[in-house]
N, C-alpha and C positions, 0 to 999 in steps of 0.2 A: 504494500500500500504506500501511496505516496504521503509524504510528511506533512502535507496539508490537510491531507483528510484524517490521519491519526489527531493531529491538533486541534480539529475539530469535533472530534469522537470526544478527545479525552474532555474538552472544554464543555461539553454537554452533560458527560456523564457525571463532571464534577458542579454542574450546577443541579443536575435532576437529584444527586448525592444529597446535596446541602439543602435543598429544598423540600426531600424527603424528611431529614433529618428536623426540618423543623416544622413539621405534620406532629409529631409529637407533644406539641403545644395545642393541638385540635383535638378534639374528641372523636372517640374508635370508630364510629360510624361513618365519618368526617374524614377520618383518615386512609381509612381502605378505600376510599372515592377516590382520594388525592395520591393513592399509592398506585392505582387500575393507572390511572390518565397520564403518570407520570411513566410506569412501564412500557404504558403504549406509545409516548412522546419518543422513550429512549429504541425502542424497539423501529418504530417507524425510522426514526433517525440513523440509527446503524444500517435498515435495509438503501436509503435513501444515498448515504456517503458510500459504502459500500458496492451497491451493483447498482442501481439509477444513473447516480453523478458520471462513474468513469464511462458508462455506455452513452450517457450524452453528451459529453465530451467526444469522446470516437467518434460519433455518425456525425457532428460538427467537423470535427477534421476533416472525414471524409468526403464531407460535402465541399469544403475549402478546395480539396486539394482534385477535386473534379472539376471546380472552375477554375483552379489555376491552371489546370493539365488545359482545356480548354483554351485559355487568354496565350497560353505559350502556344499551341499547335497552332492559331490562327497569327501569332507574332513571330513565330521560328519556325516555318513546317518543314524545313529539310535538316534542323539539329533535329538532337537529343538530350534529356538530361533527366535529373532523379529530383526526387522531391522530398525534404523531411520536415516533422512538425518541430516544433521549440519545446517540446514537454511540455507545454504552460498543464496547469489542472483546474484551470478555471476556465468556467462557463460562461464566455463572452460573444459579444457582436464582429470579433475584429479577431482576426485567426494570423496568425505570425505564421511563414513557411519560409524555409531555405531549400533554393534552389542550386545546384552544381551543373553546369553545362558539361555533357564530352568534348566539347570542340575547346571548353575555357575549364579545364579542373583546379586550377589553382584558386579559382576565385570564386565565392559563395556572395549569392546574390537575396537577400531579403525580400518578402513580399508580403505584403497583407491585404487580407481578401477580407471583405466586407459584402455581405449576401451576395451579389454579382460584380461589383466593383474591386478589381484589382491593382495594386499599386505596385510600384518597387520602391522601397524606401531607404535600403542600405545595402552594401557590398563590403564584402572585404576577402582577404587568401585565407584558405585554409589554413595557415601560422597563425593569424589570426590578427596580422599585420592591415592597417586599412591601404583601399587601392593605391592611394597617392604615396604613401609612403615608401611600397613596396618599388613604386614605377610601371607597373601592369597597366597596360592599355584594357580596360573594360568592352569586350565584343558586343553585349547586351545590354549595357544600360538603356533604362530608358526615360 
C-alpha cells in the first residue's frame, strides 16, 4: 500500500479510536449506537482506501494515457515512444505522464492531460539534468 493511504487508515482509525473511547461518557444504549456507526465508518473507510481509491486512480491513468497515446499518434505518427505515470495517489482533474521518445531516449518529456486537453509542460534527460543545461536539442517540444 502506498504511504498515503496507510496515513490515512491510520488517521481515521485513531480518530474513530478516541471517539469510541469517549462513548463511555454516554449511556449503554447510546453507546452501542455510536459503537455500530463508528464500525461501519471504519469498515466502509478501509474498503474505500483500500480497493475503491487505487482502482480509481488506475482507470484515471488509463484514460490519461489513451488521450495522450492519441495527441502523440496524431503529433508524431511515424515515431515511437512509451508512456509512464508519476505514481501520484491522488484522485485529481490533471494527470502528470512522462513521455520517452525512441528517436530522443535521452530526454523525458512531461505532459498533462486534462479530460481531452493535453499539454507538454517540462522536459528534461534521463540524468535528470534539464535540457538546456545538458545542451540537447529537444526533437519534440512543443
Amino acid at each position: 500500500m502506498e504511504p498515503t493511504i496507510l496515513i490515512g487508515l491510520f488517521f481515521i482509525t485513531t480518530i474513530i479510536f478516541a471517539v469510541g473511547l469517549l462513548t463511555f461518557l454516554l449511556p449503554k444504549r447510546v453507546r452501542k449506537f455510536v459503537w455500530i456507526i463508528l464500525g461501519t465508518i471504519l469498515i466502509c473507510s478501509y474498503i474505500y482506501q483500500g480497493t475503491i481509491r487505487p482502482l480509481i486512480i488506475e482507470q484515471q491513468t488509463e484514460k490519461a494515457i489513451e488521450v495522450l497515446e492519441g495527441h502523440l499518434e496524431e503529433k508524431y505518427p511515424m515515431d515511437s515512444w512509451r508512456i509512464t505515470d508519476t505514481d501520484d495517489f491522488r484522485i485529481e482533474s490533471v494527470i502528470n505522464l512522462h513521455v520517452i521518445f525512441d528517436s530522443e531516449p535521452k530526454v523525458v518529456y512531461d505532459y498533462t492531460v486534462e479530460d481531452t486537453a493535453v499539454r507538454q509542460v517540462n522536459m528534461w534527460t534521463v540524468s535528470g539534468k534539464s535540457v538546456e543545461e545538458s545542451g540537447i536539442e529537444p526533437q519534440h517540444a512543443e
